[in-house]
N, C-alpha and C positions, 0 to 999 in steps of 0.2 A: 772805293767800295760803298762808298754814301747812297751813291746812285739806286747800284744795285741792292744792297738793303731796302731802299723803299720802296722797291717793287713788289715786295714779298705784304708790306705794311699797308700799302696802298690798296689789297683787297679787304681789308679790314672793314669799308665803309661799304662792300658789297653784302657783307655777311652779316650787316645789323638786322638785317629782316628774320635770320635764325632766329633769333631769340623769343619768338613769339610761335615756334612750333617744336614740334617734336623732334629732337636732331645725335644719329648717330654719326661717329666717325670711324672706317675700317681702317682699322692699325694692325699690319702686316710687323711693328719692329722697324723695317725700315727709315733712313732718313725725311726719306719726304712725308711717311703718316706721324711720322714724330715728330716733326715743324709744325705740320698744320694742327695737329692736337693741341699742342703748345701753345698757339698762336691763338686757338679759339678759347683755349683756358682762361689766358692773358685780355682776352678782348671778355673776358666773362662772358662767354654765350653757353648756356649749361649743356651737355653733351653727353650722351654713352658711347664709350667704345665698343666696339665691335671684333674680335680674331678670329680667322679660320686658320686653325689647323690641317695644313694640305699631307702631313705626315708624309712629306715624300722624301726631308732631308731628316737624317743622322740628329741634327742639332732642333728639327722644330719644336719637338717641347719645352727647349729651352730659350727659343724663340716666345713663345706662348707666358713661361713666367715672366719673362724678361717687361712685356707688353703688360703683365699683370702688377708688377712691383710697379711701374712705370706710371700707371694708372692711380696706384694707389700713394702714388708723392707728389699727385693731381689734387688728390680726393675728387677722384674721378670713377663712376663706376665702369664696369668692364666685363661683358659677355663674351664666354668663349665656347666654340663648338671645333670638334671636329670633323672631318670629310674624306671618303675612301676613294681615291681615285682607283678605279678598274683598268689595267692596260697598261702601255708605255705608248703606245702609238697614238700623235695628235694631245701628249700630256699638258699641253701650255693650254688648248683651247678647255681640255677637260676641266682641269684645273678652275679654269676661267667659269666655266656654266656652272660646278658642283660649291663654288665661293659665293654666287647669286644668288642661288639655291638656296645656300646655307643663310644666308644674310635675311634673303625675304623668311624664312623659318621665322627668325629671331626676333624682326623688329613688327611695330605694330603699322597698321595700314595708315596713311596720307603723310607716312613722316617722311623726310631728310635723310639722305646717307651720304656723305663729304665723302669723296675718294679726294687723294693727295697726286692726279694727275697732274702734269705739270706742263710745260712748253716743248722741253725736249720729247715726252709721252708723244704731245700730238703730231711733233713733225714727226717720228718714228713711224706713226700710224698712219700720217699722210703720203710716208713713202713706200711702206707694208701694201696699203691700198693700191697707190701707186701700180705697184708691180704687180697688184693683181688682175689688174686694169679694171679697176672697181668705176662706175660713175659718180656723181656727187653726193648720192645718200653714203658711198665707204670714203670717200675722199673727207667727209666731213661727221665722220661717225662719232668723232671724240668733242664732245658738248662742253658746254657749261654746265647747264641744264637736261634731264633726259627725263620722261615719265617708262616709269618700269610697273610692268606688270607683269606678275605669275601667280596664277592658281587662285585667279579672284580677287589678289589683294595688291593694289596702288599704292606706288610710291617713288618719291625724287632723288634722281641720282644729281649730284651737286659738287660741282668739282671747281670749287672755290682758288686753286694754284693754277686751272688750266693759260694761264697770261703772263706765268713767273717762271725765268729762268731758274735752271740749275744752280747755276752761281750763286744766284740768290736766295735758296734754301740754305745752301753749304753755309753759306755767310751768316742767314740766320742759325742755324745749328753751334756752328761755332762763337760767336756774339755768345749765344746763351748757357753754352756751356751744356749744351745737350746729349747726351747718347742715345745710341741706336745702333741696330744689327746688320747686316752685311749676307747677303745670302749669295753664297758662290756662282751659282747658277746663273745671276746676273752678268760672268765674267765668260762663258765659252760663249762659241758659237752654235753648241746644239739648237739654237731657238732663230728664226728667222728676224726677227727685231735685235736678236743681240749682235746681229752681224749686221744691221743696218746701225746700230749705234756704233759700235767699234770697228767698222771697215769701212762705213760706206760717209757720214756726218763728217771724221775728222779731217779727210782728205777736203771735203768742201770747204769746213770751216778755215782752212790752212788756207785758200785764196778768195774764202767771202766770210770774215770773222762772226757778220750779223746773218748767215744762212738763215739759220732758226728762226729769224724772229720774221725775217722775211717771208720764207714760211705759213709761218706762224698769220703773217697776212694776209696771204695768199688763201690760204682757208679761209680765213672772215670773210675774203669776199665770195669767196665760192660756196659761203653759208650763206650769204644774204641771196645769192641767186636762188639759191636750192626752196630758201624760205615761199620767192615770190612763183618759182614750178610747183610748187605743194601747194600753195591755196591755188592754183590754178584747179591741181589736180581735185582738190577736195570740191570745189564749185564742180567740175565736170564728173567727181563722184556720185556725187549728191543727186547727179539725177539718172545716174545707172542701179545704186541702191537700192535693193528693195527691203519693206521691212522686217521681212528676217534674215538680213545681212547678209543675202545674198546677191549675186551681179546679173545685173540685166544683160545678156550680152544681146538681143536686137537694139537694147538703146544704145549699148559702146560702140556698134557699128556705126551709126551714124557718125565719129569720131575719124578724123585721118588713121592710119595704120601708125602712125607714130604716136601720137596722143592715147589709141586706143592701150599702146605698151606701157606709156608713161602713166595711166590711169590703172591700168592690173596691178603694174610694182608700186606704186603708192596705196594700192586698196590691201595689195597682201604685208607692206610691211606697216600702213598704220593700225591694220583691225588683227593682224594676226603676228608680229614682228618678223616675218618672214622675209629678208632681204635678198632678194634672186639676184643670182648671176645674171649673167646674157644670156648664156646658152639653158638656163633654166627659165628663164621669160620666154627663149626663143620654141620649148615645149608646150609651155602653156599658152602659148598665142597660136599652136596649132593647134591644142584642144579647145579653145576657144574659137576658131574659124570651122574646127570641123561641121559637119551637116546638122541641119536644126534638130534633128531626133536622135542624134546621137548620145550616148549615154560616159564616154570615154571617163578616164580617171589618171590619176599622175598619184604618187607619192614623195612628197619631198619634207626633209628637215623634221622629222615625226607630227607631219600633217597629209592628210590628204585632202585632195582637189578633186571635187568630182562635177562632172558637167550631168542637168538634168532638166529636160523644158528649156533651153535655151538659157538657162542661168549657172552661172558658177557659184559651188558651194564648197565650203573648207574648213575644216573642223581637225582636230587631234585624232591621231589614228588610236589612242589607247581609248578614246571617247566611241569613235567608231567601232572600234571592235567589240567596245563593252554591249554596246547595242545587237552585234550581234547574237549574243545568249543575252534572251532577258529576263531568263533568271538570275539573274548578277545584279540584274539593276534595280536598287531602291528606292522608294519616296519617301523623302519626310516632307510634314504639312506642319506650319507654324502660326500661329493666331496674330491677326494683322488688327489692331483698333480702327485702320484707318480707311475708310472706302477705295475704290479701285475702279478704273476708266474699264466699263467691259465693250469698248470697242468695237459694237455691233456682235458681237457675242463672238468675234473671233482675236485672238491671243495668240500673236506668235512669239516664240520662245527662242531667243536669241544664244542665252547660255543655256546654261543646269539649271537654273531657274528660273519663277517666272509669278505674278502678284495676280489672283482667281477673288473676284468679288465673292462675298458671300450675303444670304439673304438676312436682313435684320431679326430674328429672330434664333440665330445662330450666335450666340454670343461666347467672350471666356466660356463659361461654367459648361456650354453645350457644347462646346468646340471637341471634347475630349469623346463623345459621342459620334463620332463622325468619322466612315467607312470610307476605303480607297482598295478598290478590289480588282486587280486586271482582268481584266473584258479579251473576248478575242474581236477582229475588227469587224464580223459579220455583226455583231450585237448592234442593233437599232436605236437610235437617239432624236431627238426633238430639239437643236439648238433653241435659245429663245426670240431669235430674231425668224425662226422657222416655220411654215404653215403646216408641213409635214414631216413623218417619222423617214426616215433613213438611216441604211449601216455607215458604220464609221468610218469604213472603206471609200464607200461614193463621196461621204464631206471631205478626207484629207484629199482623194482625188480633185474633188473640183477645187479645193483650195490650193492646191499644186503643192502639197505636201511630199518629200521625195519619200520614198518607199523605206529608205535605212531610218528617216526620223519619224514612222507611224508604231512600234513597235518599239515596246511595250507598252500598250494603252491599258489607261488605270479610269474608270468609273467611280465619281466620289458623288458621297450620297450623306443624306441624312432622316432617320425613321422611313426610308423608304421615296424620298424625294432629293432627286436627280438633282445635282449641283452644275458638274462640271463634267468633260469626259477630256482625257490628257494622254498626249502623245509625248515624246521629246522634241518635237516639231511644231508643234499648236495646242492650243487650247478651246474646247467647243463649251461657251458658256451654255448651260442649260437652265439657268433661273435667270432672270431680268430685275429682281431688288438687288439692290447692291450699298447697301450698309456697311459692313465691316468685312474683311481680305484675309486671304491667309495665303503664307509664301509654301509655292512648292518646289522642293528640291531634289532633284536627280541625281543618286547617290553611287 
């Protein structure tokens, strides 16, 4: 058992670089978040824990103290939330999206979250994929490493056991004289990974005892391929992107039909996490070939895709809809000290928000002063890269602004002089000093 013991030890010197960020760990109770807890205790790297309350068994609040006393024989601190799963149907994935949820709620943006994935995790999920006949982004979905982003805010998911046997938790557990919870649910088959653990793994491991780890290799290298298709992809992104993140599709034509696929699913799953099936790629590669004036749209995965001028554009459909009534939708304005690139006096706005030069005389004290009043798009404007007045309408047209992102346009002013005029889609600088900025956000 020496062996396996230092397998578990041996990530220790990967996890020295913890210690100089901000780092939670989610602890389910479980064995394997109660080793690695443990283990980063032990290695002194300072830590918050993290519980989700999935309230779905009988015993989880007592799961919940269990993780709370456990924390506190650390002197370790310990955030707990709870989360309402809606339904029965698909409760493993729910479960799964409304714990992320809860997680990014809790911790603060650029930090660390340790999950306690392990080796049997990945091969599980290399065979889940597997049978979904996923390609190499599901084949190799379970990282080291992952950057996560929801609702604005970044941060690293970090799965410090993904190398270490089973065995080798257990062994650590036991070694140390640890306890930990047992959640039933891990033991049927209602869940499709639980029958790949207990029906499909042990008959293999009976005539290849090193399956897993083999496995377990098997994705490293099919991660290192995937590595070198992605920067390919990003290079042949880079020049169908336009700068407000949408897709050129006359430049993706120029691409074989197979690169052009390979370039849509890596633009939707790096800018937007949106990981397409086949037959989900194989929709939007007919909305992407359909006719250059075509306007078509798809819904997928609470996004929508819409084709407009020959580019694809993809946004949240609760984003989209907001836009529909814009009486819903708000502006705050926030005071920036710091100057701001006014780009030929055109600003396209990528998110909800977006960094509007303001003229030197506009400072703190007078900032509080200062008017943001929605305009309709007939209202006439004078960019200041502009010789002449024109409605708002003709500038977002010629700047191929699509129709859903011109509305609700907001006219910001000060004592009567014309700043800025603001869509959810662009920004029309209307003064040319540019001194001190202020952020505006679509609320």
């Amino acid at each position: 058992m020496a062996t396996v013991n230092s397998d578990i030890y041996s990530t220790l010197s990967d996890c020295a670089w913890l210690s100089s960020r901000t780092v939670y760990v989610a602890l389910s109770g479980g064995i394997d978040s109660i080793a690695l807890a443990h283990l980063l205790h032990c290695a002194k790297i300072p830590f918050t824990a993290i519980h989700i309350n999935h309230q779905l068994h009988p015993d989880a609040d007592h799961w919940q103290t269990f993780c709370e006393a456990f924390c506190s024989s650390l002197g370790v601190d310990i955030i707990t939330r709870s989360v309402f799963i809606n339904g029965k149907n698909n409760l493993e994935a729910k479960a799964r999206d409304a714990r992320y949820e809860a997680i990014n709620a809790a911790i603060e943006s650029d930090s660390i979250v340790c999950f306690a994935h392990h080796q049997s995790d990945l091969v599980e999920t290399f065979l889940l994929q597997l049978k979904r006949g996923s390609g190499l982004n599901g084949l190799t979905s379970l990282r080291l490493k992952r950057k996560m982003e929801f609702h604005n805010k970044t941060w690293t998911a970090y799965r410090p056991l993904l190398n270490v046997s089973k065995n080798a938790i257990l062994h650590y557990a036991e070694t140390h004289q640890l306890q930990w919870v047992e959640d039933p649910s891990n033991a049927t088959l209602a869940h499709e990974r639980n029958i790949i653990r207990h029906q499909i793994i042990p008959p293999l491991q009976d005539h290849w005892p090193d399956i897993e780890s083999r496995i377990a290799h098997t994705v490293d290298t099919l991660r290192d391929e995937n590595t070198l298709l992605n920067q390919v992809c990003e290079e042949r992104l880079g020049e169908c992107l336009e700068v407000d993140n949408s897709l050129n599709l006359e430049f993706l034509a120029g691409f074989s039909e197979a690169w052009q696929a390979q370039v849509i699913r890596y633009y939707c799953l790096s800018h937007f996490q949106l990981n397409l099936s086949r037959s989900q790629l194989s929709e939007l590669m007919k909305l992407c070939h359909s006719r250059q004036d075509a306007q078509g749209k798809m819904l997928l995965d609470g996004f929508i895709l819409r084709r407009y001028q020959a580019k694809l554009y993809i946004a949240p459909i609760d984003q989209f809809s907001k836009l529909q009534d814009p009486s819903t939708v708000k502006v705050d304005l926030e005071w920036q000290p710091e100057p701001s690139d006014i780009n030929g006096g055109i600003i396209h706005i990528i998110k909800d928000n977006v960094i509007v030069p303001l003229p030197e005389y506009i400072d703190a004290e007078h900032f509080t002063e200062i008017k943001c009043e929605q305009v309709a798009l007939s209202h006439r404007v004078k960019p200041c890269f502009a010789t002449c007045t024109k409605p708002l309408k003709q500038w977002f047209q010629s700047n191929n602004v699509p129709p859903w992102l011109r509305q609700p346009c907001y006219l910001v002013e000060y004592k009567n002089t014309h700043i800025a005029a603001i869509c959810p889609g662009m920004v029309l600088v209307l003064s040319d000093q540019n001194t001190h900025s202020m952020r505006v956000t679509f609320a």
